[in-house]
Structures are given as C-alpha cells and as structure tokens.
N, C-alpha and C positions, 0 to 999 in steps of 0.2 A: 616804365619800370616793369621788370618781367615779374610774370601775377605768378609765385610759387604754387600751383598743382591744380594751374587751373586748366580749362579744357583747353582744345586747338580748334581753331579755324583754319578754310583756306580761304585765302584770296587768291583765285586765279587771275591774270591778266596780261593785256599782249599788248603793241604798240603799232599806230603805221603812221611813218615819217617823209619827209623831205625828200629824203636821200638816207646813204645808205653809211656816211661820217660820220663817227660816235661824237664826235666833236664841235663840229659842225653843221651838221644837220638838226631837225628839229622835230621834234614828237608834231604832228597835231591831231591824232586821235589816241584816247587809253581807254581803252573797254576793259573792265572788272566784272567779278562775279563772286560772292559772296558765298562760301558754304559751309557746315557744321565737317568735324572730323570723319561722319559716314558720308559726305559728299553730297549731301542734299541742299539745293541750292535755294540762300536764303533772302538774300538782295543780287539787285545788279548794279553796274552804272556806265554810262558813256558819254564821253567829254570828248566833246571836238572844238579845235581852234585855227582862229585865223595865224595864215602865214605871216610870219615876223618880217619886217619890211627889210631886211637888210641879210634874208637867205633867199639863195636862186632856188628855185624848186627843179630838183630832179626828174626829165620826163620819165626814162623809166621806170621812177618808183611810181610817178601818180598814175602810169599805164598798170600798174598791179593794184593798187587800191583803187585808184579812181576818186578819189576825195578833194574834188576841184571846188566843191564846197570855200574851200580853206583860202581862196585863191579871191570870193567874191567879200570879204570882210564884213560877214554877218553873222558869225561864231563870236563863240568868248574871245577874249585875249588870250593870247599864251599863259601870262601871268594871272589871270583869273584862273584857267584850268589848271595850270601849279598848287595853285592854293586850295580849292575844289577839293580837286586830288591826292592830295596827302590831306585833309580834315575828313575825307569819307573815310580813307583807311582807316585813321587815329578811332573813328565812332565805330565802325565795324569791329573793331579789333581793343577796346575800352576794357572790355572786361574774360575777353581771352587772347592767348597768344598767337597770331597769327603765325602760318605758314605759307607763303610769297611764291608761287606757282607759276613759272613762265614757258616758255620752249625756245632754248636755242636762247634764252634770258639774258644768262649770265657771261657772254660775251657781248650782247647786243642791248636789249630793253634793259637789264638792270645798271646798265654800261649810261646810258639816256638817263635815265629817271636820277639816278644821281646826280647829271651834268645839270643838268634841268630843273631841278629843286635848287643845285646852287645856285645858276644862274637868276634867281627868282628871289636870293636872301633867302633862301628854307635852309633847315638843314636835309643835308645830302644823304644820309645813312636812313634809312628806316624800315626797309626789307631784311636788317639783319642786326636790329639794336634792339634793347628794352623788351628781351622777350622774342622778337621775331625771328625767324628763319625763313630761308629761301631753298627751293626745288626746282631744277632745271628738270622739268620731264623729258628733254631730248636723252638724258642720260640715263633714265629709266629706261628708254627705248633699246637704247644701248646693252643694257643688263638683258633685255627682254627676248633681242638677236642670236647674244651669246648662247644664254640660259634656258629663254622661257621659250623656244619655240613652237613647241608641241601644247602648250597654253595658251598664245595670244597669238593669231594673226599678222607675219610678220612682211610687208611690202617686198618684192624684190622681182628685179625685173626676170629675163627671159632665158640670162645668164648667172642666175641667182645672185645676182648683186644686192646691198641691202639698202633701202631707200628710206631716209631720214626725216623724209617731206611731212609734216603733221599730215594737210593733205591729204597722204599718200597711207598713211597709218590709220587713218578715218574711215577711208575708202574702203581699203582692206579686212576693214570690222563692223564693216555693214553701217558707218556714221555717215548718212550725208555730209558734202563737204561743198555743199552749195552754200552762195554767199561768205567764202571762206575770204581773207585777206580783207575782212571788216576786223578790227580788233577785237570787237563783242563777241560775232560769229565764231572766229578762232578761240576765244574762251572756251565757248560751249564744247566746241571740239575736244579741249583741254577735257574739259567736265568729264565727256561722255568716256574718252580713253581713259582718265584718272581712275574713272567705275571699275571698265573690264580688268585692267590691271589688279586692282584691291579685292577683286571677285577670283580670276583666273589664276593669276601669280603677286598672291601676298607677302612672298617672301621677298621679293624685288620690290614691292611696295615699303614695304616696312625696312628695309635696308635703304633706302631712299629716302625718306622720311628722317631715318638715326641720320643719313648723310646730308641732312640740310644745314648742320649745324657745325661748324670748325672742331667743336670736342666730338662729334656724333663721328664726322669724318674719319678722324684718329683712332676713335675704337675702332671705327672699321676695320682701317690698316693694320691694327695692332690685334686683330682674332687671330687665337687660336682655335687650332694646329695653323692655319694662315687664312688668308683673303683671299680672293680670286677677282682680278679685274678682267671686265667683259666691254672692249671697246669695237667701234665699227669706225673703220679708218679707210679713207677710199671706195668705200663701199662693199667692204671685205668685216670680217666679224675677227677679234682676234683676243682670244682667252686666254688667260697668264697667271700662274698662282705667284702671289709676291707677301713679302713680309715687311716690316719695318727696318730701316736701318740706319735712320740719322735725322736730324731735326736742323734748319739753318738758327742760331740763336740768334742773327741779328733782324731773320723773317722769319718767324716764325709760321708763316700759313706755307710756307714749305718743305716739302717732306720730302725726304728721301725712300723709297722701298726697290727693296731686290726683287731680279726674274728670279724665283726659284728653279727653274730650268736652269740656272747657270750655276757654275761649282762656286760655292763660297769659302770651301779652302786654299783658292788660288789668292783671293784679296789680300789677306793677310802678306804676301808676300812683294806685292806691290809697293812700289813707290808712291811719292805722293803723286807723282806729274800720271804714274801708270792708272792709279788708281781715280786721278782725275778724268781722266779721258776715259771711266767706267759709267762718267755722272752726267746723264743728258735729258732729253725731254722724250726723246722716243729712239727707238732701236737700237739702246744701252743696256746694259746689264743694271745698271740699278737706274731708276729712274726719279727725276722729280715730279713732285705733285703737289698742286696748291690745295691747301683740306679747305678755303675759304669757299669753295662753291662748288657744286655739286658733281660726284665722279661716280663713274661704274664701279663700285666695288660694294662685293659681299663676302659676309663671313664664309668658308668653304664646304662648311657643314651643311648652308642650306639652299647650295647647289644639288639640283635632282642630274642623277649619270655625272656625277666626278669623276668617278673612277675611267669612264668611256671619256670626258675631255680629256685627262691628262694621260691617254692610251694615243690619242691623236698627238700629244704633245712629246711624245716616245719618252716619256717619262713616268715612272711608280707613284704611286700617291705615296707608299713607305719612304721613298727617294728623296719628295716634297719636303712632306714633315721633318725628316733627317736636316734638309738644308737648311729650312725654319726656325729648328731647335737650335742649330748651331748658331744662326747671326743673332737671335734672341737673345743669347749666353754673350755674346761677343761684345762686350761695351765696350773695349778701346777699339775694336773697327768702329765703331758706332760714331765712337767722338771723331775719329778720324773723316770720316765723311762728312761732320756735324759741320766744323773746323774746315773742310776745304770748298764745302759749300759758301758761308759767311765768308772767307776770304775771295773769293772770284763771283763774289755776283754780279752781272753787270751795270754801268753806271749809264743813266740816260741825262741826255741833254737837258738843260732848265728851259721849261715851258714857254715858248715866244706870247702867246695870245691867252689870255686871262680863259677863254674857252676851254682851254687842256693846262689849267690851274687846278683844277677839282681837286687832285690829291698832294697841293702844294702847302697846305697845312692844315690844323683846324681853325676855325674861328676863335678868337680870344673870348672869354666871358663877359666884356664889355663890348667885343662887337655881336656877339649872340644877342644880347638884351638889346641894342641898336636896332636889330633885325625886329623883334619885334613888336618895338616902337614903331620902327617903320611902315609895318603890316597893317599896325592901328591906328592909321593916321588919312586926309584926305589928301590928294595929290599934293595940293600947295603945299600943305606940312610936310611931306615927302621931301620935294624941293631942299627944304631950309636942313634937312637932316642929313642931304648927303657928307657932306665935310666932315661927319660926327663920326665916322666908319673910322678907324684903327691902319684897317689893311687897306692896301691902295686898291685891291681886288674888287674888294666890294665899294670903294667909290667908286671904281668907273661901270660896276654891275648898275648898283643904285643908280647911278646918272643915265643908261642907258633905258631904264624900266620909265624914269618920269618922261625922258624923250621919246622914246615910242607911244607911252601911254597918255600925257598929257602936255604936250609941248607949251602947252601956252603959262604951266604951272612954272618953268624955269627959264633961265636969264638966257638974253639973246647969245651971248657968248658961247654957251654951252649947248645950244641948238646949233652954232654954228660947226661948233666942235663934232658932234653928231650927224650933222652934211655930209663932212669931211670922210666920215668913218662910214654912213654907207653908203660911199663914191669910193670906195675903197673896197668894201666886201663885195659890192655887185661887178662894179669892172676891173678889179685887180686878179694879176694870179696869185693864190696861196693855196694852201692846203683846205681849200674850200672852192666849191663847183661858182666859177664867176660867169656873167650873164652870155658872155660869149662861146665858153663852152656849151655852156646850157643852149643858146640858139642852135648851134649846130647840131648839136644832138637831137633838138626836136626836127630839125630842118629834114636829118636825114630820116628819121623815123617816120613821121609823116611821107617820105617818096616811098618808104618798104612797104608800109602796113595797108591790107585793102580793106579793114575792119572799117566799119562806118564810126562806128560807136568811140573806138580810138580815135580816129580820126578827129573826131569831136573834142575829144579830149585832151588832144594835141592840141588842135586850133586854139584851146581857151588859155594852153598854156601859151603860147607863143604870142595872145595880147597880154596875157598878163605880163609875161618880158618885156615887151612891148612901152608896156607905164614902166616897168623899173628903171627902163632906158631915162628915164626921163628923171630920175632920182640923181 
C-alpha cells in the first residue's frame, strides 16, 4: 500500500544474465543498493544463482560478466534468489516508498525481474505498485546530452557522437568503472552519477524523478507553455518542443504528443487515413509515447538556452507557444487522434510458451492465495499443491519449480514429463539459444580470442555443455 507523505527511497539495481532473451534467458546475478532520497547509501545486497538446468548459457554474455560461478551449482537456486529478492525490497522499502533505479532497465532488467518473479509463483509487478516507482537513468542521460552539457560530463567520442555506455558516463566523471558488469559494481556506478546529476543539473533530476511515475509522466507532457523532449538516437542528441495531443482509451499508458516545429493548422484539415499516417513512433509529426517508463522530457521553462535550442531548430520560442496554445484548445483534434489511435493498435500473436505468458493475465484471487500457500510449504507439500492452480500457467510453472528443485518430491510421471521438456530446451530450435548453437559460438570464440583469462572461461563453458549434452 502506497504510505501517503511518507518519505522516498531508492533502490538502485542491475542484473547479469544468461544471455541477452528477455524471455528466455535467466537473471543469475541482482546487486541492489539501498539509499535515503539524498542518495546516501544505506544497505546493500547481492544474490547469485545457479544456472537453471534447462537454459544454454550464452558465451558471450558470461565473456562480459564472467560469473561461471553459476555454471559449478554452489549458489542459491533461482527460486531461492526470487524470493530473497523481492522480501529484501518489501523490508527496505516497509515504511517508505521506494523509487526502482536501473540503466537501460526498463526495456531489459525491469523486462526480467517481472518474467522471473512469475516464473517463481511471485507476483510480477512491484517496481511500480503500492507506492513504488521506477527511473531508467539511461533517460536522464539523455536529458543531460540535450540539456545539461555544460553541467555534467557528457562521453562522446572523436566525432562528437554521444555514448550511452554507463561505463563510458563513469569514466567521463572521474567514476572509476573498474569491476564494472558485476551487478553490485554497476549499482555503485548508478549511485556515484545519480549524485553528480542531483548536485550539477537538479532540474533533470527532479523532472525524472516527476517522470517515474505514469501520472508524473503526463504532467510532464502536459507543461505549460510545453515540454521539451531531449533524445540521443544513434548517437546524435535530438531536441523537440512537443505538446499533448491525444490519449489511446483503450491503452492508456499511450500518449500521443506534437513536434511543435510542425504546423498544427494543417491537421485539422486531414483525413482520417492523412492524419493517420501523422501518428508514429519516430520521425512523425505527432508522436507516440508510453508515459508507463521512463522518458526525456521536461517542462520548458527549466531548460537553461531555450531560446538558443529552438534558434537551432529555425524556430521562435513565440512560434512554439502559438502552436501549443492552439492544440491545447483543440479537443476534437484531440479526440480525433485519441480514436484513431485505439482503433489501429496492433494486434500480437497468442503466446506459444508459458515464458512470454507474463502479460497473459493476472492471477485469479484464489490462485494468488495458492501461491502463497505454496511458498509455505516444504517441497513434498508443494508436490501435492500443484493441481490446486486455476490457470494452467502456473501448473506447469509449479510443476516445473518441484522438478528442478526437488525431484524426488514428485510422481515418476511428471519427472518423466520434465526429461522431455529439457531435451527440448537444450537441443531443440526455438526462440531460445539451444546447446548446438551455443557449442558453436563457443567453438568459434575460443579460435578468435588470445585472452588467457577468456580462454578459461570459455573452456569451463564448453564442459558445462558438455554435461547438458547428456540431459
């Protein structure tokens, strides 16, 4: 339950995985870092687990972490660090409202940590329920390219291109970025830039902070005189003042906003099909935007040299406002967008594999409480509880957790049923990395690389395939 007016915390935290499949790969490190709203760091935590017997490990990703650890089955279970892992937040975060701190998160780790609490019987929301919010700091970065340059230290290479890399953003501001791509170490990272930001350019701070939250988002887009969105696309910085100008009512976490650089008295005269072909994701005159996670934008008033971006943008800041004020006023263009959004959204395929299930409903009130029955129970009672599940999702999740975790707790049937399924994930093709690809990949890596250390690294993965082979 969100605590009304009580303080904020963050939890910063980052992930290193399998591979690089939101769906099919598997977390098995989460490094956290606990701090009050001035950024002072109050707890930490780091959970590592053994790889799940029925995903290939990706060489290239464990060539970036190196967490072969995960490979020798002397870590937690997956399912122990699930549970860990969401009961430290819940205590950390008990008596203030956290704010959910990642880089690059909210397309990837917060993409994971959802999949992965379901997969586990948890629930899946909780960096943006009961109080909490989420911050992609990659998008601060982004504000900070546009905006803040003459305040923060911004990476760019030789060609002034502008480089995204935490990394590279660390380096740049005098953070060591040694021991970086440990999940912990990349927290710290988080920490040290979350500082200079809140010190250097608070106003990106604090517009980022309003933007963690779906209604925080929406004010954004909806300042007056307007907004200003500050993206790095390609490596290129690209400033836009835009306004609000239509809402989907049957998604709501999508927005519609205008380039104000464009005339908004031609709309009006559009068609629907004309004015369709205005509505896109990038290099449109009006654009969509999800307000559910975290964007570049700030109110325009507390950009420093406005007047000099939108001089670059061969546009008046008088010009701006003029367009602003007019679509502001305009509510049947408004609905008119609102309306051709909701009718043409696209429709996706129904989910083949219970893995990219996550957003295929929620849990019933009677399988919620199953869950965690289930949670309090010792394996053998697990066992006897699968059947009890509503949704067919979580029987074969549940069935899957007692056979990885305690095989000898459940009926030979259903062990045998579980052979089956990973003799299927390890040497089948699907939309998941199967043992054969993975050989090859390591095969050719190992003739490239003259790193010792890799080398090593490689070798241990190439037994460990080795035993799966034999799964």
């Amino acid at each position: 339950m969100s605590l009304l007016n009580a303080e904020s915390c963050f939890i910063f935290t980052d992930t290193e995985t399998s591979g690089l499949n939101i769906n099919f790969s598997q977390i098995i490190q989460v490094g956290s870092i606990l701090s009050n709203d001035s950024i002072e760091v109050e707890d930490t935590q780091d959970l590592n687990c053994n790889l799940l017997p029925w995903v290939v490990p990706s060489p290239e990703a464990f060539l970036v972490h190196r967490r072969v650890e995960s490979l020798v089955g002397k870590e937690l279970s997956h399912y122990e660090m699930m549970l860990k892992l969401r009961q430290e937040w819940l205590d950390w975060s008990s008596s203030r409202n956290p704010v959910f701190i990642t880089y690059n998160g909210h397309r990837f780790d917060e993409e994971l940590f959802r999949r992965q609490f379901y997969w586990c019987l948890l629930p899946s929301y909780i960096t943006n329920t009961e109080g909490a919010s989420r911050l992609d700091l990659m998008y601060t970065f982004q504000l900070i390219a546009n905006f803040f340059s003459h305040c923060v230290q911004v990476p760019r290479n030789d060609e002034g291109e502008v480089s995204l890399k935490l990394t590279d953003w660390a380096n740049q501001n005098d953070i060591s970025s040694e021991g970086a791509h440990d999940a912990l170490n990349d927290c710290y990272l988080m920490v040290e830039l979350s500082k200079i930001v809140k010190d250097k350019a608070g106003a990106a701070w604090k517009a980022s902070l309003k933007g963690s939250s779906k209604g925080g988002n929406l004010n954004l887009i909806q300042s007056e005189p307007f907004a200003m969105l500050g993206e790095v696309f390609r490596k290129k910085t690209f400033p836009s003042p835009i306004t609000f100008c239509g809402q989907n009512p049957k998604f709501t976490n999508e927005v519609a906003v205008l380039d104000l650089c464009c005339n908004p008295d031609e709309l009006d005269e559009y068609t629907d099909n004309e004015l369709l072909e205005q509505i896109g994701t990038s290099g449109t005159a009006i654009r969509k935007l999800k307000i559910n996670r975290s964007l570049p934008i700030m109110p325009s008033d507390q950009i420093p040299n406005l007047k000099e971006h939108l001089e670059n943008m061969n546009v008046t800041q008088n010009k701006v406002e003029e367009n602003a004020f007019k679509i502001r006023n305009n509510v049947n263009l408004q609905k008119r967008i609102s309306e051709l959004m909701a009718n043409n959204q696209i429709s996706y395929p129904e989910p083949k594999f219970v893995e990219q299930s996550v957003y295929a409903g929620f849990a019933s009130k009677a399988d919620e409480l199953w869950m965690e029955r289930f949670h309090s129970e010792d394996w053998n009672k697990k066992a006897t509880l699968i059947n009890g599940f509503e949704d067919k999702r979580y029987k074969e999740l549940a069935e899957r957790l007692v056979c990885s975790n305690s095989p000898n707790s459940i009926s030979t049937e259903a062990n045998s049923k579980y052979k089956l399924f990973l003799k299927e994930r390890i040497h089948s093709k699907g939309p998941w990395l199967d043992l054969k690809g993975a050989k090859e990949k390591t095969d050719k890596l190992l003739l490239e690389t003259k790193d010792d250390e890799d080398k090593k690294i490689l070798e241990q993965l190439k037994d460990h395939l080795k035993s799966m082979a034999l799964l």
